[in-house]
C-alpha positions as CSV (number, residue, x, y, z in Angstrom):
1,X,-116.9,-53.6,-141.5
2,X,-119.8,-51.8,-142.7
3,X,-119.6,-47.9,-144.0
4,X,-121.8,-45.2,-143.9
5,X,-121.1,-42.5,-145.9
6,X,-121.1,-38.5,-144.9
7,X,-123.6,-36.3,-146.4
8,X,-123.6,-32.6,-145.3
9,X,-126.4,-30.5,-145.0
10,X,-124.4,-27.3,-144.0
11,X,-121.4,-25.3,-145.4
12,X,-119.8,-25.8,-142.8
13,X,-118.3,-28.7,-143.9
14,X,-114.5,-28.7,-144.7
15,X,-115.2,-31.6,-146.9
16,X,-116.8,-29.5,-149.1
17,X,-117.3,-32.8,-151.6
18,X,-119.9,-34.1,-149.0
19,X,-122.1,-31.1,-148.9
20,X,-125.8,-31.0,-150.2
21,X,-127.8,-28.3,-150.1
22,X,-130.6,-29.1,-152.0
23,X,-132.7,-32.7,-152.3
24,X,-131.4,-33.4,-155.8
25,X,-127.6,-33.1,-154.4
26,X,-128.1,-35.1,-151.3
27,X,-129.9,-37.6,-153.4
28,X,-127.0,-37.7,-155.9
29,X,-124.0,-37.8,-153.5
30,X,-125.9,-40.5,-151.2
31,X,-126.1,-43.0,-154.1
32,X,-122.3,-42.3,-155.2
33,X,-121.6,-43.2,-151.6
34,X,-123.9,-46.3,-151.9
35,X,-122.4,-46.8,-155.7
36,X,-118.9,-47.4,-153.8
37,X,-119.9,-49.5,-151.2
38,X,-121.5,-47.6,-148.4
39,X,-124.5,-49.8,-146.5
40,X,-125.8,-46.5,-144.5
41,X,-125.8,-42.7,-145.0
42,X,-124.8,-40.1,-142.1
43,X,-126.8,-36.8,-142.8
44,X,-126.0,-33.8,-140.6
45,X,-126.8,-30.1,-141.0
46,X,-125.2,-28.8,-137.5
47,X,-121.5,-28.2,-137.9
48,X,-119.2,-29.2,-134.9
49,X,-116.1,-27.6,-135.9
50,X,-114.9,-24.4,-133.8
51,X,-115.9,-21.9,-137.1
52,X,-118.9,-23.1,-137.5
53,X,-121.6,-21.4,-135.6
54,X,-124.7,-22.7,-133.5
55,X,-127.9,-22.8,-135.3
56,X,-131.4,-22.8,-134.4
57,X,-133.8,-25.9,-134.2
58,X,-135.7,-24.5,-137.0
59,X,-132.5,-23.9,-139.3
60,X,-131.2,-27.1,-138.5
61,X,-134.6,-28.9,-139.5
62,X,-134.9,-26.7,-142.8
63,X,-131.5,-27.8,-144.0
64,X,-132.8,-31.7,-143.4
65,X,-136.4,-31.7,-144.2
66,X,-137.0,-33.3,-147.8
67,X,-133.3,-34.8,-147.4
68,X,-134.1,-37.2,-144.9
69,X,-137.1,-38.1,-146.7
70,X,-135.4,-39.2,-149.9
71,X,-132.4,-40.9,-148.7
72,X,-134.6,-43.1,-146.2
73,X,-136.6,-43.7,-149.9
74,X,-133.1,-45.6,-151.5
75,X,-134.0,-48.5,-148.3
76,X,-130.3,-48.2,-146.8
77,X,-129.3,-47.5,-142.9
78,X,-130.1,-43.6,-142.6
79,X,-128.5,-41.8,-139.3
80,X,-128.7,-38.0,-138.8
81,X,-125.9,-36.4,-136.7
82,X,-127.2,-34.2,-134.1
83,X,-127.0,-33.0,-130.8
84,X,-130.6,-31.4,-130.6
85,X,-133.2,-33.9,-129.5
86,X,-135.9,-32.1,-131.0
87,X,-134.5,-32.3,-134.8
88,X,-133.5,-36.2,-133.3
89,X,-137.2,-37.2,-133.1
90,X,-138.1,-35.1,-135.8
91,X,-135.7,-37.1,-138.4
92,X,-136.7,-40.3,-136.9
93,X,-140.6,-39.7,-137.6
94,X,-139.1,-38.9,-141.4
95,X,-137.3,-41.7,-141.8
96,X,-134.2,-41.9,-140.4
97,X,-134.0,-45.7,-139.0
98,X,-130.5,-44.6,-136.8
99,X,-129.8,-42.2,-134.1
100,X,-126.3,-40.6,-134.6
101,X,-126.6,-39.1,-130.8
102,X,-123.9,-36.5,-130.6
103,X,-124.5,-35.5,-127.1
104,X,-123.6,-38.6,-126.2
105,X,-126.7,-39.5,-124.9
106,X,-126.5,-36.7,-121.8
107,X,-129.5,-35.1,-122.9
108,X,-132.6,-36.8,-120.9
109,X,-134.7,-35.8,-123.6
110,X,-132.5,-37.6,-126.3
111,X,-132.4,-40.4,-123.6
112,X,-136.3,-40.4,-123.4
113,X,-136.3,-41.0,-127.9
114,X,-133.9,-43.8,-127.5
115,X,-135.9,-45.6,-125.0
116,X,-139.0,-45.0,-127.0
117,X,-137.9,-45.8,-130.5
118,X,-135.3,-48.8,-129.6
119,X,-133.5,-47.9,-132.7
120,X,-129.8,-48.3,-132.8
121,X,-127.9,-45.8,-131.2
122,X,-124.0,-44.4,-132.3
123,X,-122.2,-43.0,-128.8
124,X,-119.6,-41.1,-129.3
125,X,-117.6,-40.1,-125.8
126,X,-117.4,-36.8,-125.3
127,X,-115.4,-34.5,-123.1
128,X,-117.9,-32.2,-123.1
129,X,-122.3,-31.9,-122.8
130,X,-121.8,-31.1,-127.1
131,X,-119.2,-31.6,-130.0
132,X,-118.1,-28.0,-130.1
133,X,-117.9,-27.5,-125.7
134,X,-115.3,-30.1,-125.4
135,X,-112.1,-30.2,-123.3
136,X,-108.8,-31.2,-123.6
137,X,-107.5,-34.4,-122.7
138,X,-103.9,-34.8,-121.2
139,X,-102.1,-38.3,-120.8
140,X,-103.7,-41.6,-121.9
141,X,-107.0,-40.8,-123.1
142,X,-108.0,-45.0,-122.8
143,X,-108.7,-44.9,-119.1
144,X,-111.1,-41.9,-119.5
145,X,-113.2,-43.4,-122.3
146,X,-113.4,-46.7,-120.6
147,X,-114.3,-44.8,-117.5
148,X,-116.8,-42.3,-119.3
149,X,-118.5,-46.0,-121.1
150,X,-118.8,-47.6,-118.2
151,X,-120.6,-44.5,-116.6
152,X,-122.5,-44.1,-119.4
153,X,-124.0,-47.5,-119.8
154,X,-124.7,-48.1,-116.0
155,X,-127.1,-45.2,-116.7
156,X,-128.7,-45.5,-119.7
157,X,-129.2,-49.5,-118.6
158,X,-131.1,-47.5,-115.3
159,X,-132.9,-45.3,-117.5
160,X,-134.3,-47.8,-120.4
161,X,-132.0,-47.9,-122.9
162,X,-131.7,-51.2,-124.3
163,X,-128.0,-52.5,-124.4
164,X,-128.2,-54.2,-127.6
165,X,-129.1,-50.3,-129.1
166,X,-125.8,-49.0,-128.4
167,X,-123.0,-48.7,-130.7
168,X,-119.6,-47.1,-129.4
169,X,-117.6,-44.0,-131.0
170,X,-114.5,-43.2,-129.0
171,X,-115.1,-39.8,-130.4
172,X,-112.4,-38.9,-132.2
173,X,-114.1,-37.2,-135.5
174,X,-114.7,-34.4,-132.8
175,X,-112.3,-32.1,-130.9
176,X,-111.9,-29.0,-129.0
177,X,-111.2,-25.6,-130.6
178,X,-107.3,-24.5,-131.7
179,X,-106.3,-28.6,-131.2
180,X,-102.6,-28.5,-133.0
181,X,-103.0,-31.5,-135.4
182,X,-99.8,-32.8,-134.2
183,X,-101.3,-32.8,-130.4
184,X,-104.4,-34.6,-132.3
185,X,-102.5,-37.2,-134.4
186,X,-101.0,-38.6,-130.9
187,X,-104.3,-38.8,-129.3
188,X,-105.7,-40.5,-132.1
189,X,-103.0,-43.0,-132.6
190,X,-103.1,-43.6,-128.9
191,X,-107.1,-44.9,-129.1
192,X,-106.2,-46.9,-132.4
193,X,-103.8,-49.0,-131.4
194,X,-105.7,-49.9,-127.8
195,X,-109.2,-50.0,-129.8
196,X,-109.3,-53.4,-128.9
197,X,-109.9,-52.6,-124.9
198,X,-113.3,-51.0,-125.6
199,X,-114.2,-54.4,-126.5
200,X,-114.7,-55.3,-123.1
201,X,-118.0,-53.7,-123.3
202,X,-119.2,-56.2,-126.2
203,X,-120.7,-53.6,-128.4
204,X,-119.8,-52.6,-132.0
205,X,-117.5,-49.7,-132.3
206,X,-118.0,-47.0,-134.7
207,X,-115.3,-45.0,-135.8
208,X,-115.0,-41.5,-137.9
209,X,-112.8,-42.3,-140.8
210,X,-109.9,-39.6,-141.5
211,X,-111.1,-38.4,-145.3
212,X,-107.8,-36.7,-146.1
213,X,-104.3,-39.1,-146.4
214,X,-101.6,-36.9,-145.8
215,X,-99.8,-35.8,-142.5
216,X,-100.5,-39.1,-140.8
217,X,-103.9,-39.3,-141.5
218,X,-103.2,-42.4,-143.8
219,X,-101.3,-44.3,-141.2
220,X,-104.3,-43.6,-138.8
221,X,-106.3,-45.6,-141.3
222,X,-104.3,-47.8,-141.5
223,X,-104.2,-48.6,-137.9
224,X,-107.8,-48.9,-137.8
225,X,-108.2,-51.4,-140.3
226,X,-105.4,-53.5,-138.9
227,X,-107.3,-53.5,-136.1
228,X,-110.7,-53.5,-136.8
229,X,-113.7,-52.0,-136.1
230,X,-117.7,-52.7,-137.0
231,X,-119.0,-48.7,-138.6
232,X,-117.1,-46.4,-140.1
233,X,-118.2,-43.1,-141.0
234,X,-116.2,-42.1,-144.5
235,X,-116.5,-39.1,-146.8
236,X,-114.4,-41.3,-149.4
237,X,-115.3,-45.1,-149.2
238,X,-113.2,-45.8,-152.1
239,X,-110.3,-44.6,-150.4
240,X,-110.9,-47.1,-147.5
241,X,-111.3,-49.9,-149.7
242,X,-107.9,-48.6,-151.5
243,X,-106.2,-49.2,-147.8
244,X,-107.7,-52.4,-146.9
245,X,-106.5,-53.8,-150.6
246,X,-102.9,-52.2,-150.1
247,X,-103.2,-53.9,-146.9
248,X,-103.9,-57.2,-148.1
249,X,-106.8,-57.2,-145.5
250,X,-109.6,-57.3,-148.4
């Protein structure tokens, strides 16, 4: 299990812990992350929750130029979190070293930067073309993600993307607007315990860690770690590690 820890570049952010708006802060939290056992850094500056609102390319690169410089400079796993392809190659010429594609790869021009870089690539499923145009999912969500991978990776195969890029995100750190939390939970809970049958597609799984550990949230971490998985994305790291111990898995 390796963690990368959440920096965000917006204030958008409900994790308002994890936001760093100047160069100094993102520098600062990124090395508490590291401090507590983090291997990678996530830095977004887009927020994909249903209040925050779209941003241009230009204000979405001004919140991550000079942060992406610096954290790339402490030599850990750097991936920024976007859906635009444009800040996407503009963070990989900067130093970011991973591509946290949250269009899910359906952009061709975000295709066309994976191809060309060959650096690793998070896939998250969505059920939508970006993180805040996504639909509801009714029933079993299991035999739509396998059936959304499977689609996925016959094309990006056809197109030049390099299996051995990919890592998989079931998509679950994202959701559609006014999505009751109890409604949520059971979705969740329902990829958790079948993680294992994306494993069929022998890649590594990447998961976004719940950050809070109330109203089931805790018992969804649980899950996780009981069942395993190869990324997390955490705002608290030393709550993960907390689990695992209490688990005995550590």
């Amino acid at each position: 299990m390796k963690l990368h820890g959440v920096v965000n570049a917006s204030q958008d952010s409900l994790a308002t812990f994890s936001i760093a708006l100047d160069v100094d802060s993102a520098i600062k939290r990124s090395q508490e992350l590291i401090n507590k056992g983090c291997v990678g850094i996530d830095l977004g500056a887009a927020g994909s929750t249903q209040y925050a609102e779209r941003i241009s390319t230009e204000e979405e690169w001004s919140r991550l130029d000079g942060k992406i410089q610096a954290i790339a400079a402490l030599g850990v796993e750097l991936s920024v979190d976007t859906w635009n392809p444009e800040i996407m190659f503009r963070s990989l010429e900067a130093g970011a070293n991973f591509m946290n594609a949250s269009d899910g790869l359906q952009n061709p021009a975000m295709v066309e930067i994976a191809a060309q870089t060959g650096v690793p690539v998070i896939l998250p499923f969505l059920s939508g073309e970006d993180p805040k145009s996504l639909d509801f999912i009714t029933g079993d969500p299991i035999p739509h993600l396998l059936d959304w991978f499977e689609t996925s990776l016959n094309r990006l195969d056809r197109l030049g993307i390099s299996k051995n890029q990919l890592i998989l995100d079931p998509g679950t750190g994202f959701g559609p607007a006014d999505w009751d939390w109890k409604d949520r939970y059971i979705y969740q809970e329902q990829i958790y315990t079948n993680l294992e049958k994306l494993r069929v597609f022998d890649l590594p799984i990447y998961i976004a860690l719940p950050w809070k550990m109330e109203d089931g949230r805790k018992q969804l971490l649980e899950i996780l770690l009981q069942v395993g998985f190869d990324y997390g994305r955490t705002h608290v790291p030393e709550k993960v590690f907390s689990v695992q111990q209490e688990l005995g898995l550590k």
